[in-house]
N, C-alpha and C positions, 0 to 999 in steps of 0.2 A: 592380142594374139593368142590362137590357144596354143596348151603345154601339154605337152607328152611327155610320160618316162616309159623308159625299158627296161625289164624286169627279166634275167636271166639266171634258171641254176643249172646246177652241171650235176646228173645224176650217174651209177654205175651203167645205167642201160643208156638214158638217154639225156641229151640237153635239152631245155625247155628255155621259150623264151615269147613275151609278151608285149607289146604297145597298150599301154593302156591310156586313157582323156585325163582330165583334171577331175571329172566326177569317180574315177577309179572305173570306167567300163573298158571292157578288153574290145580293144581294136583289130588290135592282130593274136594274132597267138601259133606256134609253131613247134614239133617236135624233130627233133635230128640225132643225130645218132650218135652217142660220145664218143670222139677218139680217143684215141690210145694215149694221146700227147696231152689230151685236154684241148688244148688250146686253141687248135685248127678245127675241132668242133664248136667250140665258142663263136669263133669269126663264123663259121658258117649258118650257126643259127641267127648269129646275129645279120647277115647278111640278107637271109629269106625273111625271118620276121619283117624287116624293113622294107624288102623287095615286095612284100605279099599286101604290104598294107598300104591306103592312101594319106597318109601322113607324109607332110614335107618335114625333111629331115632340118631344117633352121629351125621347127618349134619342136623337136625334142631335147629336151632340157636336164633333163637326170636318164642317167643311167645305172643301175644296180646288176651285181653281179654275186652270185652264193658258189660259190668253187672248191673243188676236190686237190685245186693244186699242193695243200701244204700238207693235206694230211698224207695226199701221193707221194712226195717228197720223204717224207718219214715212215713210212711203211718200204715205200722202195730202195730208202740210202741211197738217194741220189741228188746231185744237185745244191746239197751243203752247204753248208758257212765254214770257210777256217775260222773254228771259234775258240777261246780263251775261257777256261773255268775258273773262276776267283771264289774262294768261299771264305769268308769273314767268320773266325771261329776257334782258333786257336789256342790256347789248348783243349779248349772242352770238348773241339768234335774230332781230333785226331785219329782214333780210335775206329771209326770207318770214313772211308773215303770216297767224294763222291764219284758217282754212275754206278753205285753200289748195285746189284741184282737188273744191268740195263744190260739186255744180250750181246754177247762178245762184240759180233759185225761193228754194231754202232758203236759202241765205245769204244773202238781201233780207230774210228770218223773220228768223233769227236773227242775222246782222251787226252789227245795228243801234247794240250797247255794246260796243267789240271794243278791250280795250288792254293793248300791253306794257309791266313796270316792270320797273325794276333787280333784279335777284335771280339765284340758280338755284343749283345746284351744277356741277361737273363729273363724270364718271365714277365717281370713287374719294371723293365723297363728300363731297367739301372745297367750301368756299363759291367760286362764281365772282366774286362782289359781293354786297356788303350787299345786304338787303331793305331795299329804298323805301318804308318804314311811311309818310311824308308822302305819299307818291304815294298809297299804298293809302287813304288818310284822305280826299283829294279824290275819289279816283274812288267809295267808299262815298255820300260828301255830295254827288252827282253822278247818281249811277245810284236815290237813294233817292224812292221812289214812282212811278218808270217800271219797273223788271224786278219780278220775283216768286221768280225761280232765276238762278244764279251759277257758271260752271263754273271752276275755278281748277286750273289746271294751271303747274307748274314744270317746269324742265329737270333729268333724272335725280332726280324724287321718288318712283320706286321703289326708289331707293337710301338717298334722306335725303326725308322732306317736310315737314323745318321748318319753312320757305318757307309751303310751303301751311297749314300748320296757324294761324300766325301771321296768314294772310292771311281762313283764316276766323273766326278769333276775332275782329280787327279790322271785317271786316263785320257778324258777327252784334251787337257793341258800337255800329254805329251804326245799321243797320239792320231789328236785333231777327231775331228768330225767327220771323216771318212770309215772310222771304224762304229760303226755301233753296237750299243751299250743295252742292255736287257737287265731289270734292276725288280728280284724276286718279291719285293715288298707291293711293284704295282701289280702282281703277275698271278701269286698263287698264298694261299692262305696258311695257318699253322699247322705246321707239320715240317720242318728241315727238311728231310731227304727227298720229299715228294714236290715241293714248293720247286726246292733245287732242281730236280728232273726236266719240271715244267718252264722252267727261268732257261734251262739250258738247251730245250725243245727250239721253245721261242726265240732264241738267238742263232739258231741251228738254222731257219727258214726265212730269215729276213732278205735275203737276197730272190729266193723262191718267190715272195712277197712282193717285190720289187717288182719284179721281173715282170708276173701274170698281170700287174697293176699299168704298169706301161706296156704293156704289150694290148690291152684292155684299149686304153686310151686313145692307141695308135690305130687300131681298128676300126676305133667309132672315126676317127676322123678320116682313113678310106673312105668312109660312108658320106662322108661328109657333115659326120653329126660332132657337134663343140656344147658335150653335154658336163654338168659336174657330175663325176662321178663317188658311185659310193659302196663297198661290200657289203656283206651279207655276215653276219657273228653270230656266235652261237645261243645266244639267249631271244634268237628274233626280231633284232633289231638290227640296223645297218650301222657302216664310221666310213668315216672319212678314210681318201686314199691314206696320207699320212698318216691316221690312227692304224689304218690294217697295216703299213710299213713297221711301225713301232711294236705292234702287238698281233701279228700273223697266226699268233699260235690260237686264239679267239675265232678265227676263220672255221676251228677245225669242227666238224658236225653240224656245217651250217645248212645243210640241204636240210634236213628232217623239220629243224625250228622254221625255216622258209616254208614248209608246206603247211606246218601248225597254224602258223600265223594267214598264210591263203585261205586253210578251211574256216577260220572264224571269221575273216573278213567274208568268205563268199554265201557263209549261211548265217551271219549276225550274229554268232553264238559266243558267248564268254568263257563258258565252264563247260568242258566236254572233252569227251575222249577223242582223239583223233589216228585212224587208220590210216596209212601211204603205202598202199601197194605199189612196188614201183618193178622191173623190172627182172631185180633179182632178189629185194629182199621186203619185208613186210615190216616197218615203223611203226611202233607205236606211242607216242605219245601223250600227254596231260595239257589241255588248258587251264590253266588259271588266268582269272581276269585278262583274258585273250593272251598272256602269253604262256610260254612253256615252259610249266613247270621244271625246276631244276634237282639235280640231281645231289644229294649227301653223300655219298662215296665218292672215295679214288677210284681215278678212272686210266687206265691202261692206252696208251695210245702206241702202235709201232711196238708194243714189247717194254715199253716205258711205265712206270704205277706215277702217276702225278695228281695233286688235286687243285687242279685249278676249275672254276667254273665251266660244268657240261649242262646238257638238257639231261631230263631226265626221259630216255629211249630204250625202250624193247627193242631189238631186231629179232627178227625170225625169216630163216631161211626160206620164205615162199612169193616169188614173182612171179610175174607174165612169164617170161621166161625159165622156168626153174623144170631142170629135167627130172623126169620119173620114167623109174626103170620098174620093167616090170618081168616076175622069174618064170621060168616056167611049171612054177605051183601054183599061175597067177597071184603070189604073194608080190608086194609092192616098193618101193620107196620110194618118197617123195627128196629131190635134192638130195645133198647140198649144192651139186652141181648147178648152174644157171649157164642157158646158152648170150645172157645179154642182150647186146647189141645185134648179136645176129640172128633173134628169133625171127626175123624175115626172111632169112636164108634155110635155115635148119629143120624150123616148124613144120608138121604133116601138112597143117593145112595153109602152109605157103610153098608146098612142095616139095618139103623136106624130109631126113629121115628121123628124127628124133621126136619122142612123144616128149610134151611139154605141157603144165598147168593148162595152157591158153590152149590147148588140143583140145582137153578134156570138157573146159564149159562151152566149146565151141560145138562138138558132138552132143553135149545132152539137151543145148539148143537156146542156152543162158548165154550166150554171146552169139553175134553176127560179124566176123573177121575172117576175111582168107574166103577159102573153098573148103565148106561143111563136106564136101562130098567123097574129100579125101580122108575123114575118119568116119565114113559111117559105115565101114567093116569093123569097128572096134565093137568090144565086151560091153555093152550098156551098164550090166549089173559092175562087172568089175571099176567100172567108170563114176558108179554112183559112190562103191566105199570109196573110191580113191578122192573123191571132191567129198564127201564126208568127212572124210579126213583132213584134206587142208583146208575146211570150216574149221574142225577141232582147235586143229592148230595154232587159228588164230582166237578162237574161243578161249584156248587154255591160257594164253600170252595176255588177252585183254583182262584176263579175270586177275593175271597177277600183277598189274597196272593199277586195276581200283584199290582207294583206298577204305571202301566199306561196298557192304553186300547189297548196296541199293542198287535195283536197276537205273545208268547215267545213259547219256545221250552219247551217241558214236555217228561224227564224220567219218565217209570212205571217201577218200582223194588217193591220187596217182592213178596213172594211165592204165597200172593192173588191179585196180578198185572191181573189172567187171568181175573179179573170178570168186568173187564175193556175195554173199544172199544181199534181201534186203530185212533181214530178219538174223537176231543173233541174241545169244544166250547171254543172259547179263547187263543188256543194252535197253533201255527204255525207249528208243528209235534210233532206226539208222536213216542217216542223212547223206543224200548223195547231190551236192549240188551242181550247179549249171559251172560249165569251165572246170570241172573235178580232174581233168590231165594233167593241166599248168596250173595247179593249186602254190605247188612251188615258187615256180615263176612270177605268179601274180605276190603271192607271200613276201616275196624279194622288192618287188616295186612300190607297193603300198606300206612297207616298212617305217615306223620311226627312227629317228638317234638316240642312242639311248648311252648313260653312263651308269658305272656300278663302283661301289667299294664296300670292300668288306674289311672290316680295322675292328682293333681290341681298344676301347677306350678304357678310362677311369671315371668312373662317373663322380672321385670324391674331388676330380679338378674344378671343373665346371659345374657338376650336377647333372641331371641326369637330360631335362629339358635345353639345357646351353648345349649341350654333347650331342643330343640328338640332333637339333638346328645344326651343328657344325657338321656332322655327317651328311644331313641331308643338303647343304651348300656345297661340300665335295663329290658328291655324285650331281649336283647338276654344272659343277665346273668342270667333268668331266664329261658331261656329256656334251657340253657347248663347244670343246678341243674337239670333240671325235663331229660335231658337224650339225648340231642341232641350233634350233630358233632359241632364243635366250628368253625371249618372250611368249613364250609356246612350252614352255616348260611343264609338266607332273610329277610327283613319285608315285609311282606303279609297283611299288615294293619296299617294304619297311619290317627289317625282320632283327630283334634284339636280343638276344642270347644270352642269361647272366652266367659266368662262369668262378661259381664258388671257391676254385682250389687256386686261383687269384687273389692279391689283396689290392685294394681301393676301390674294393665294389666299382669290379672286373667285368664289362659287357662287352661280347662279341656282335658290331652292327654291321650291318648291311643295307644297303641303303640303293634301288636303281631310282635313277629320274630318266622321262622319256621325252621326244617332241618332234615337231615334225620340222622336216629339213630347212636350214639354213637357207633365204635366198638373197640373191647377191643385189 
């Protein structure tokens, strides 16, 4: 019997969504409009992709999904967890408290159960003070039937998270398996207040998680489709429903890594720059050995500084849709405005009144969309600086992207890739391939399972080869939970850190293994 999956991302302009065969060729493919909800655009793309194509829906077999819903959630404050902040620490971190520097709004959400107990480690691993099991026992019989999720973070538990392990067994003992448990050591790396941020994001969205996952589900089976499902995470790889339930907050930035990983797969490239023009904003991103490169800094999410694993992405203010206003000095600006979703509405040359990016390469004749006829009263010359200009724009972004002065290779994908030359300053070729709209989409489908850990080992326990073997066995036992073949296994990422101001010859590893899906 042949196998199809279906490959969907949710962008700010638009959702995309793909059928692709078992050799990865695109069957269907569809763009629609995102709503406002999310979610009622999902069903809907996913509706016409299936309507559009001749595919019987009993051989679609997986479905993937890359979705805006969690990081909507936390941008928006809405939608929540009554959640419980546990921080294992006492005395040494009493001094600040966490949601330390998190904007008022959300910390009124989430503040609400906020407490530190006796516990943690120091650096090198050793107990600072006993765990407060008595502490932990009132605050369970305290927080039970007011929260739903529980974020528990310890001091140095990506070193040791006994603490933490101890502290969710003891809650889930008094307050069952109906509340879930978010535990900073699987979550976010060294750094206390920022780990904590992220532990406390993640337990903030589990129901948001929940929600889009079954709701996901319940749609395909409208369709009549009983596919296994899988999402979309931020390092370009998919998990399993249950893993995105557990770790939602991994969802967040998964569009941009979904169209990294389409462009390599649709031009066979490993190492390359890759451009997303998409409808309001312009991504850019790094392949490394086809995936995307990740990011060294903390990263802000909703007004939050957290460091847990991102891609590493430019954005720049320039879509299909991004308004430019123009003075009457004929002086210009490009954005920040974007009309979105409804550049079909708004646009000159869909009948609209507003001048928009997509006007401008459509009047100087670099694109074919709409009726040309409604700007050929416009300024040519003022038309040519104003698309000179948003070349620059994305010239200036790609050049602070590389990381040396060689001219590299640049994918243009997204469905606003037209407003782009085929020639660019810094770029050894630009590459524009076949299916470059649903790059995304196809990104999402053609996806592996991947696991990652990032842990402080001692290399004087085992040494430094036993240590590494042991890392790279926990990232591919994590990746085989989130939904991968066990026998289809790689490590795609092996990265060792020594860190001097540590003792027992102290290395920071990292470790992903990848593989392709799990079948039943």
């Amino acid at each position: 019997m042949p196998n199809y999956r279906i490959g969907i991302d949710v962008g700010g302009t638009h959702t995309d969504a793909v059928i692709l065969d078992e050799a990865y060729n695109v069957i269907s493919e569809i763009k629609s409009p995102t709503s406002a909800d999310v979610s009622s655009g999902i069903y809907k793309a996913l509706h016409e992709v299936v309507a559009s194509s001749s595919v019987s829906v009993e051989n679609i077999n997986y479905a993937m999904l890359g979705t805006t819903h969690c990081t909507n959630a936390i941008v928006e404050r809405k939608r929540l967890n009554n959640i419980a902040v546990i921080r294992i620490g006492a005395p040494a971190t009493l001094a600040i408290k966490p949601l330390l520097g998190v904007p008022e709004d959300l910390k009124e959400i989430l503040g609400k159960y906020m407490y530190i107990v006796r516990g943690g480690h120091e650096f090198n691993g050793r107990e600072i003070t006993e765990l407060d099991e008595t502490d932990i026992y009132r605050i369970a019989k305290e927080i039970k039937g007011k929260v739903d999720s529980v974020a528990i973070t310890s001091v140095f538990s990506p070193v040791t998270n006994k603490h933490e392990q101890r502290t969710a067994e003891i809650l889930q003992e008094v307050l069952g398996d109906e509340v879930s448990v978010s535990l900073s050591s699987e979550i976010g790396n060294v750094g206390l207040l920022e780990r904590e941020n992220a532990t406390i994001l993640n337990a903030a969205i589990v129901n948001v998680a929940r929600t889009t996952a079954n709701g996901f589900v319940n749609a395909l089976k409208e369709e009549g489709i009983d596919a296994k499902v899988f999402f979309g995470q931020n390092d370009g790889t998919l998990m399993s429903v249950e893993y995105t339930v557990r770790y939602p907050i991994l969802t967040i930035a998964c569009g941009p890594t979904n169209s990294l990983r389409g462009a390599s797969y649709l031009t066979n490239t490993s190492d390359a720059l890759v451009i997303d023009v998409g409808g309001t904003t312009t991504d850019i991103g790094v392949l490394t050995n086809s995936f995307p490169r990740q990011s060294s800094l903390a990263v802000e999410i909703g007004g939050v500084r957290t460091n847990f694993r991102m891609p590493d992405i430019m954005s720049v203010g320039l879509g299909g849709g991004t308004v430019i206003q123009v003075n009457d000095d004929n002086t210009f600006q490009i954005g920040p405005d974007s009309l979105g979703y409804r550049l079909t509405e708004k646009a000159l040359i869909f009948g609209g009144d507003t001048l928009t990016t997509t006007d401008v390469v459509v009047a100087l004749g670099k694109a074919e969309i709409g009726d040309p006829s409604k700007v050929t009263h416009l300024n040519k010359s003022l038309l040519e600086n104003i698309y000179q200009e948003m070349v620059s724009m994305v010239e200036e972004a790609l050049d602070k992207m590389k990381t040396s002065a060689d001219p590299i290779p640049v994918i243009l994908v997204g469905g606003g890739s037209i407003l782009l030359p085929d020639t660019l300053k810094g770029a050894s070729e630009v590459i524009s391939p076949n299916n470059f709209g649903v790059a995304n989409a196809i990104g999402s489908a053609i996806s592996q399972v991947s696991g990652q850990i990032e842990k402080i080992f001692s290399f004087d326990e085992l040494g430094r080869e036993k240590t590494i073997e042991k890392a790279r066995k926990m990232a591919q036992d994590e990746a085989i939970i989130a939904g991968a073949d066990p026998d289809d296994l790689v490590i795609v990422d092996l990265e060792d850190v020594p860190l001097a101001y540590l003792p027992g010859n102290a290395s920071r590893v990292r470790v992903k293994a990848a593989g392709t899906l799990k079948r039943d």
